[in-house]
C-alpha positions, 0 to 999 in steps of 0.5 A: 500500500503507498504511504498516506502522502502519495495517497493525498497526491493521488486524491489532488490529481484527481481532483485537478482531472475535474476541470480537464475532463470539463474542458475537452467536451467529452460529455453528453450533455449538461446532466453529465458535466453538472454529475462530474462536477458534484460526485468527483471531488467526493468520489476522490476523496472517498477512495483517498480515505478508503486507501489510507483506512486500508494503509493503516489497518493492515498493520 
């Protein structure tokens, strides 16, 4: 498991895909872009903490 500062750069990056996946115009429609707006961020925090749980748990 990588330690608990490589799991908070992978949840920034994430984080930063957001606006990138915005940009190119990959969605369908406005339903889609408003879902990744709302759920993305949360989403990668949620498998940031799940990581670092796993991390400190399997100790």
């Amino acid at each position: 498991m990588p330690p608990p500062n490589a799991l908070k750069s992978a949840v920034a990056e994430l984080r930063c895909l957001v606006p990138e996946i915005l940009s190119n115009k990959l969605l369908d429609d406005e339903e889609d872009e408003l879902r990744i707006r709302l759920e993305a961020p949360m989403a990668a925090e949620t498998l940031g903490l799940m990581m670092l749980t796993m991390t400190r748990t399997s100790f």
